[in-house]
BABADREN-377315 format. One line per 5 residues: number of its first residue (from 0); for each residue y, z, x of C-alpha. Coordinates in steps of 0.05 Angstrom, whole numbers. Layout:
BEGIN
NUM	Y/Z/X; ...
end
This chain:
BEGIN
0	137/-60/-603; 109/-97/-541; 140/-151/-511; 107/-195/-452; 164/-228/-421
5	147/-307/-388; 208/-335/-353; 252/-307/-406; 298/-241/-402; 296/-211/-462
10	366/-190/-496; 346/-113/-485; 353/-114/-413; 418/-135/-421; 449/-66/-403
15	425/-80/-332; 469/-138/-321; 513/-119/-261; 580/-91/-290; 648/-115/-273
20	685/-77/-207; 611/-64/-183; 616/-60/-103; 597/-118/-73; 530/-132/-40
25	476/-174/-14; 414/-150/-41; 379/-133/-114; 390/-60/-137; 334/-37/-179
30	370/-66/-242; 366/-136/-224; 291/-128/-201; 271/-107/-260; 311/-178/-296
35	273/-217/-232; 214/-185/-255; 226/-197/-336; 252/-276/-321; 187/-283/-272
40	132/-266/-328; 114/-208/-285; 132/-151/-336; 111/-111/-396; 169/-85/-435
45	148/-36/-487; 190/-9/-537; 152/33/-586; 154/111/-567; 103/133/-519
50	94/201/-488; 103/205/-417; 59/272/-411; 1/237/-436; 5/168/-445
55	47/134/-402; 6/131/-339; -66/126/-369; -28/58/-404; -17/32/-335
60	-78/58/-303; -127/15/-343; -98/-48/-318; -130/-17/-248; -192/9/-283
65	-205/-44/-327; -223/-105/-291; -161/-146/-296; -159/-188/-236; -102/-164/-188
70	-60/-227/-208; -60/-205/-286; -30/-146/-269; 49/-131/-284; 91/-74/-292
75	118/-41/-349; 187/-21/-370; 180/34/-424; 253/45/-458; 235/101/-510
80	203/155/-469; 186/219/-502; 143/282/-490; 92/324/-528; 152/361/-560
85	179/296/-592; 241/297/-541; 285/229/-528; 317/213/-460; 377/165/-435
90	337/131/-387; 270/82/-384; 222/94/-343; 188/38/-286; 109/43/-274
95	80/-6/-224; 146/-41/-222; 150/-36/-149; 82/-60/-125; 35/-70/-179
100	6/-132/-147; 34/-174/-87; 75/-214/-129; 113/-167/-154; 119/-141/-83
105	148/-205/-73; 203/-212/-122; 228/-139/-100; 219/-162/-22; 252/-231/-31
110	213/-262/10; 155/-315/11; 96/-265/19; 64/-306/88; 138/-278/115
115	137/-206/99; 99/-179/163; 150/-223/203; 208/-196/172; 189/-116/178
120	171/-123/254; 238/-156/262; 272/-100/216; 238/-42/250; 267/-73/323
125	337/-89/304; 362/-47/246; 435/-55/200; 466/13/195; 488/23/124
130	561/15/103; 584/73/76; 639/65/9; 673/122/-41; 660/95/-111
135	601/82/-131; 549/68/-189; 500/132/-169; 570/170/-190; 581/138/-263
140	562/208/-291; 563/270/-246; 536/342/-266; 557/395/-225; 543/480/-218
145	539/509/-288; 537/447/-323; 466/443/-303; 452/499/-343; 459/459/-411
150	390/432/-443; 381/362/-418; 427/372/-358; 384/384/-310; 304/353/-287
155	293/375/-360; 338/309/-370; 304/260/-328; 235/224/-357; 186/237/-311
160	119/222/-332; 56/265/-315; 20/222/-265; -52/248/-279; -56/289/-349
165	-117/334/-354; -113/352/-280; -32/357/-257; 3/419/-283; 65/385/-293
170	103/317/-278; 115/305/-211; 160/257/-176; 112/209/-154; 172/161/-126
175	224/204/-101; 252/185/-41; 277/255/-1; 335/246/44; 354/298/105
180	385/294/165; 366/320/241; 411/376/255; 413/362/324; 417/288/318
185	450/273/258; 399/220/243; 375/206/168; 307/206/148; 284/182/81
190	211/189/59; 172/179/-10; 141/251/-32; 117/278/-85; 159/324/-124
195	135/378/-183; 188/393/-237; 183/462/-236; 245/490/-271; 313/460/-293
200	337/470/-225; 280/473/-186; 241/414/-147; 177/421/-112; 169/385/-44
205	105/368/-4; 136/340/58; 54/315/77; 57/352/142; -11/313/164
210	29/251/163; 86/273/216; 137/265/163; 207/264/194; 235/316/137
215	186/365/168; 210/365/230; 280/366/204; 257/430/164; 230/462/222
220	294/457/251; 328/483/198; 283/547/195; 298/562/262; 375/570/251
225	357/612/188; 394/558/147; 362/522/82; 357/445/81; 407/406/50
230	367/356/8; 386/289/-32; 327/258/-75; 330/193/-93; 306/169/-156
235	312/88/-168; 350/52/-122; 349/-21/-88; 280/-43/-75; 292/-57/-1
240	313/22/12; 243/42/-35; 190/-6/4; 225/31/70; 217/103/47
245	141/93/42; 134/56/107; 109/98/166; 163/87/226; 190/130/288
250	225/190/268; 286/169/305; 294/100/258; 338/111/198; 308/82/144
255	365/60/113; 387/21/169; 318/-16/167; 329/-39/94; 385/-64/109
260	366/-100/168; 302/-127/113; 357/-160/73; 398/-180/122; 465/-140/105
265	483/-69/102; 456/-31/48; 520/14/13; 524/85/13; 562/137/-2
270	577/212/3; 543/260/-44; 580/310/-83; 551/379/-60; 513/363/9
275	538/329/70; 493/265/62; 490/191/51; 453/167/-9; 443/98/-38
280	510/68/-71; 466/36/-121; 413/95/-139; 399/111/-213; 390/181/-201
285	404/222/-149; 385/302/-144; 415/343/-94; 407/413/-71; 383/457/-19
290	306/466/10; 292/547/21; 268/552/92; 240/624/82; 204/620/26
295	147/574/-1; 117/581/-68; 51/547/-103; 52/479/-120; -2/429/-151
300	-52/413/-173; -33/333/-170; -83/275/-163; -77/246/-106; -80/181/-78
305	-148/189/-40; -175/188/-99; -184/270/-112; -141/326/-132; -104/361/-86
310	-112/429/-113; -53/484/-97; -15/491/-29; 50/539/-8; 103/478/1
315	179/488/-4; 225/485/-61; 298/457/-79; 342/500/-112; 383/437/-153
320	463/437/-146; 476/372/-173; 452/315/-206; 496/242/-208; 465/188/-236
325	480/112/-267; 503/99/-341; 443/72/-357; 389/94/-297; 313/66/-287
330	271/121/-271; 223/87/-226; 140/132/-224; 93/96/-171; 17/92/-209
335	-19/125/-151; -77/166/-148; -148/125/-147; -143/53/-112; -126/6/-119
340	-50/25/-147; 26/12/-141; 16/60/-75; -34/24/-44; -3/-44/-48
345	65/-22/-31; 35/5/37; -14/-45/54; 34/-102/48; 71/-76/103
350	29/-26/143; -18/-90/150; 34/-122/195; 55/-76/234; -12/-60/259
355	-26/-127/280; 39/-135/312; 25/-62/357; -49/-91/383; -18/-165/385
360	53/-153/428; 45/-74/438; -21/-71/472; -15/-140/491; -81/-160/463
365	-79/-241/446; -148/-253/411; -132/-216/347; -136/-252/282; -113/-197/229
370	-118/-132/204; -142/-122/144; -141/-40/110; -198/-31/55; -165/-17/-8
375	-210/-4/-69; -217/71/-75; -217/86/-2; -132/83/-4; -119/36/63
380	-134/94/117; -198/104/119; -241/35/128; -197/-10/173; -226/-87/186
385	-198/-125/253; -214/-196/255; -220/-228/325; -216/-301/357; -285/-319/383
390	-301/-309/461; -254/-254/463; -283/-203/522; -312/-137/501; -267/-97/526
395	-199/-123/494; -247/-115/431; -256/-42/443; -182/-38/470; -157/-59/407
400	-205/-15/362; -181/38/396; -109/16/392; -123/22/305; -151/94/307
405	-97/118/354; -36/93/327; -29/135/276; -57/209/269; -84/189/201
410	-115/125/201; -174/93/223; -239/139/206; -279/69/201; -252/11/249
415	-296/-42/247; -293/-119/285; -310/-174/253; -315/-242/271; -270/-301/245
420	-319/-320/190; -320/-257/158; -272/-236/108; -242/-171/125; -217/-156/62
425	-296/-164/31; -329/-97/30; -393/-133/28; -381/-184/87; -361/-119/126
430	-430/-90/108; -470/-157/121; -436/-161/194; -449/-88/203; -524/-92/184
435	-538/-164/227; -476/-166/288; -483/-95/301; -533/-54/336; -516/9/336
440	-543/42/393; -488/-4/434; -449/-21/387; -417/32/359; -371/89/395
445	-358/156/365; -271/184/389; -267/267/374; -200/301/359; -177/263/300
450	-126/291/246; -164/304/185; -100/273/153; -92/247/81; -151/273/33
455	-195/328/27; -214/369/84; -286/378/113; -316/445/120; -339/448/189
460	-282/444/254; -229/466/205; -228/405/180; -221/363/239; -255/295/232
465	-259/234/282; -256/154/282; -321/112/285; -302/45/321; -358/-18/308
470	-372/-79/347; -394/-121/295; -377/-178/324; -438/-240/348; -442/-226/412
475	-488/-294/426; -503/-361/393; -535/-345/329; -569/-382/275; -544/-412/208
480	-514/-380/149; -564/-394/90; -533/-424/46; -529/-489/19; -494/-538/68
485	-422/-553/51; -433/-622/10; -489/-603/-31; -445/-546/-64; -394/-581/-67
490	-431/-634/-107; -475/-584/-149; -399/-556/-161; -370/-629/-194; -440/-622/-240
495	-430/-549/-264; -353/-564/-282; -375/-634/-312; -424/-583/-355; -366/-545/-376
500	-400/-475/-353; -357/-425/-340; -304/-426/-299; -325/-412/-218; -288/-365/-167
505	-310/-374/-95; -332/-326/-58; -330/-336/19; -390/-341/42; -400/-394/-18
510	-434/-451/35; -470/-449/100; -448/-474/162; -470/-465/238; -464/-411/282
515	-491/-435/349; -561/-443/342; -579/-513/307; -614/-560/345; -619/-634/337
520	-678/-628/317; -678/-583/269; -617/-617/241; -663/-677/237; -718/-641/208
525	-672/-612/150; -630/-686/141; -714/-721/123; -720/-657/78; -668/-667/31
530	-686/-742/34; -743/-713/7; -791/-741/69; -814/-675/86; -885/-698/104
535	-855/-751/145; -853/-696/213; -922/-653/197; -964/-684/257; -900/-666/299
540	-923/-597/277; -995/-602/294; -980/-627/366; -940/-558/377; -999/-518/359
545	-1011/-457/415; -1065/-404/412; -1025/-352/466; -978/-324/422; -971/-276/367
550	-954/-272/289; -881/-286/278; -864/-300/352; -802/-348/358; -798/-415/375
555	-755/-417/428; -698/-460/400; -684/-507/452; -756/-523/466; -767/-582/426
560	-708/-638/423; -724/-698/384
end
C-alpha cells in the first residue's frame, strides 16, 4: 500500500512520536522530520514490500528522471524493506527525505528558505559546542563484541539499499556521516562518505581525498603513530548535524558545533560504547569500530554523483566493534548519483551562500548579485554562474571569478559572469550571454594547476585539469531584447488564459525590454508601427538615402533624433 500524506500524519508514524524521559532539546531529530514532512504533504509513505537491492532507489530516481517538476517531488518513507533473499528488517528506510527538493530542505532546516544562506554564514563564524549527556536514545539497544556475530546483528541488520543496481557491487552507505577526531587536536570532524557493506563487520570508507576531507588528514595522522582510526558512523540523526556533515568548512570547525549554532542550541551528545568519541544523542544508528591504517583493500564500483561510475580504488576499511542504535531507527540513503538528486540540493542550498558571502565580505567585492552552481547533470562543481550589478569595473569582475575557482580545489572548471538580466540558474541564458556578451579572444582567461577533483580523471597531465573564467558580461550600451515589449505579452497573456489553452510557465526572458541603445526615434518609429501607421515615416527614409556606404553598414544610432 501507498499512502500520499497532505497535512495529515498518518497513524503509522506514530512510533516516532518523541517518547516520555527523552532528553530535552531544541531542535527536530530525524523522527520528528519525517512527521514535519508527513503533516506538510511533502512525503510518500509506502508500505507494501519492496526490495532495497533493486527497487528502492530506481522508485525514487524516476521522480528525477521523469519530468516531474522539482516542486512535485517528495520523499519516501519505505517501512517494509526487504532484499532479493526475501529478508525483513526492524527499521524503514528514508530516500530523498533530506533534500529532495528545497522545500523539504526547508522543513528539515527550519527556516524560511530566503534565510538559509544568512543563517550558515553566521553558524560557520560563531559555532555552539555540543552538550555532551550519558543516556541516550542512540543507546536504546546496544550490541557489543561477539554478539555481532549472530545473523542480523551486525550491517547484515541494517537496510541499506543498493544505490545504483546493475553497476554497484553491493549497498553502500550513501548517508553515513563518519566521525574522527585530530589526534593532536582533539577536534571532531564529521563528513558524509560513502560506505560499502562489505562483511558483517566490515565497512568500506572513501574518505574523497580530492576533496581535503578532514578524516583524511586525521588518518594520516593516525598512520604515522602506527595506530588504526577509531571511527563512529552515523546513520540518521537530527537534520541540522546531516545538512553539516555534507557542507565543505575549515578542518578546524567541528561540525557539530556548527549545527548547533544552525538551531540555535547545543546539539546533545554522548559517549560511545567502544571508542573514545562523541556521537549524536539522537542518532538512529550508530556503527563504531576501528579504520586499519596499514592496509587498504578494493572497494567499488558505485555510481557516483558526477554522473559516472567510479570504478574500483584501494580505500580503507572498518573492522565493526559495535553497533547501538534506536528502538525503532530511520535509516536515512541520500538518492545521488546523476543530477539533479537529494545530493545536489542538499549542497547547493548551502554551498550557494557561502560562496557569495567569501567574494561579497571575504574578498571584499560589493557588486556581486549571486552565485548560482549549474545543477542538472553537471553536479554543482563544474559550471558555476556569478551574477554582477551593472558598471561594476573589470577587474573586481575578474577578481571575483577568480575568487570562485580558487576557493575550493574542486570547483569551478566553468565560471562564467553574467549580467543582472540573465538568469544564472538558465543553462540556456548562460549560453545566449556567452555566444553575444562574450568575445572570446578578450574575454575569456584560461588558470593551470587545478585539482582534477570530483569525477573522472582526464588522460593527459595525470589528470590535472584547469578553470576557464568568462566575461560575459555587456561591456557597452547594447540594443533591445527581441521580444515583444512588456504590455503586449502581457495582454496576448489575458487572451490565451481567456482561451483556456494550456496553462503558461514563464520563462525569463518571456518580454523585451531595453538595454541602452533605443533612441527616441526609434521608439517613435516602433509606437506609429503598432498603431499600425507604418507608412506614416517612409519619406523620413528616403531623405536618409546615402550612396558611400556598404551592404549592412550600421546606422549610427544617435544620428537621427526625431
Amino acid at each position: 500500500m501507498t499512502r500520499d500524506n497532505d497535512m495529515t500524519t498518518p497513524a503509522s508514524l506514530d512510533i516516532y512520536k518523541p517518547e516520555a524521559g527523552a532528553p530535552a532539546r531544541a531542535y527536530p531529530d530525524l523522527h520528528d522530520h519525517v512527521r514535519a514532512l508527513a503533516s506538510a504533504g511533502l512525503l510518500h509513505v509506502i508500505d507494501e514490500p519492496i526490495n532495497k537491492d533493486t527497487q528502492m532507489h530506481p522508485l525514487v530516481r524516476w521522480q528525477y528522471r521523469g519530468g516531474i517538476p522539482e516542486a512535485d517531488r517528495k520523499a519516501f518513507l519505505f517501512t517494509n524493506p526487504t532484499d532479493g533473499k526475501k529478508r525483513t528488517f526492524a527499521a524503514s528506510v528514508l530516500v530523498a527525505g533530506l533534500a529532495a527538493t528545497r522545500d523539504v530542505y526547508r522543513v528539515g532546516f527550519g527556516k524560511p528558505l530566503e534565510s538559509i544562506g544568512d543563517v550558515w554564514v553566521k553558524a560557520i563564524a560563531s559555532p555552539l559546542p555540543p552538550r555532551e549527556i550519558s543516556d541516550a536514545p542512540c543507546h536504546e539497544i546496544v550490541t557489543i563484541g561477539d554478539d555481532l556475530n549472530a545473523p542480523g546483528a551486525a550491517l547484515d541488520g541494517i537496510p541499506v539499499p543498493i544505490s545504483t543496481p546493475g553497476w554497484d557491487n553491493g549497498p553502500y552507505l550513501s548517508a553515513g556521516h563518519y566521525i574522527t577526531r585530530d589526534p593532536d587536536t582533539g577536534t571532531q570532524n564529521i563528513g558524509n562518505y560513502r560506505g560499502q557493506i562489505k562483511a558483517p563487520r566490515r565497512l568500506g570508507m572513501n574518505p574523497s581525498v580530492e576533496l581535503r576531507a578532514g578524516i583524511y588528514t586525521h588518518w594520516l595522522k593516525y598512520k604515522a603513530r602506527g595506530e588504526k582510526m577509531p571511527c563512529a558512523v552515523v546513520i540518521g540523526c537530527p537534520p541540522a548535524v546531516s545538512y553539516t556533515s555534507v557542507q565543505k568548512m575549515p578542518e578546524h570547525l567541528d561540525e557539530m558545533a556548527v549545527a548547533g549554532a544552525l538551531v540555535g542550541s547545543p546539539i546533545n551528545v554522548v559517549r560511545a560504547k567502544t571508542v573514545d568519541l562523541l556521537v549524536p544523542a539522537e542518532a538512529e544508528i550508530v556503527v563504531e569500530g576501528f579504520i586499519d591504517t596499514e592496509w587498504l583493500e578494493p572497494e567499488a564500483p558505485f555510481g557516483e554523483s558526477h554522473g559516472y561510475v567510479n570504478l574500483q580504488e584501494y580505500n580503507a576499511f572498518m573492522e565493526v566493534t559495535a553497533i547501538t542504535r534506536r528502538r525503532h531507527p530511520i535509516v536515512p540513503s541520500f538518492i545521488s548519483q546523476v543530477t539533479p538528486s537529494e545530493s545536489s540540493v542538499i549542497r547547493k542550498v548551502a554551498m550557494e551562500p557561502v560562496l557569495l558571502n567569501h567574494l561579497r565580505n571575504g574578498l571584499g567585492i560589493k557588486g556581486v548579485k549571486r552565485v548560482a552552481m549549474h545543477e542538472p547533470l553537471t553536479s554543482l562543481y563544474a559550471v558555476i554562474a556569478v551574477q554582477f550589478e551593472r558598471g561594476l569595473p573589470t577587474t573586481e569582475v575578474w577578481r571575483a571569478l577568480q575568487g570562485v575557482a580558487t576557493l575550493h580545489r574542486f570547483a569551478g572548471k566553468w565560471v562564467i559572469a553574467v549580467d543582472e538580466d540573465i538568469d544564472p540558474e538558465n543553462a540556456d541564458a548562460l549560453f545566449w550571454a556567452m555566444s553575444y556578451r562574450c568575445q572570446p579572444q578578450h574575454d575569456m582567461k584560461v588558470i593551470d594547476g587545478k585539482d582534477p577533483g570530483h569525477g573522472p580523471r582526464g588522460p593527459r597531465d595525470n589528470g590535472e585539469s584547469a578553470s576557464v573564467l568568462i566575461n560575459a558580461l555587456l561591456k557597452g550600451p547594447f540594443a533591445p531584447v527581441a521580444l515583444p515589449k512588456k504590455e503586449f505579452m502581457e495582454e496576448a497573456r489575458a487572451i490565451w488564459e481567456r482561451l483556456g489553452l494550456p496553462a503558461l510557465k514563464p520563462e525569463n526572458p518571456w518580454h523585451g525590454y531595453d538595454l541602452g541603445v533605443w533612441p527616441p526615434h526609434l521608439e517613435r518609429q516602433a509606437n506609429l508601427a503598432t498603431a499600425s501607421e507604418y507608412f506614416s515615416f517612409g519619406d523620413e527614409l528616403i531623405g536618409q538615402r546615402r550612396r558611400d556606404v556598404g551592404m549592412n553598414d550600421p546606422v549610427p544610432w544617435n544620428s537621427n533624433t526625431k
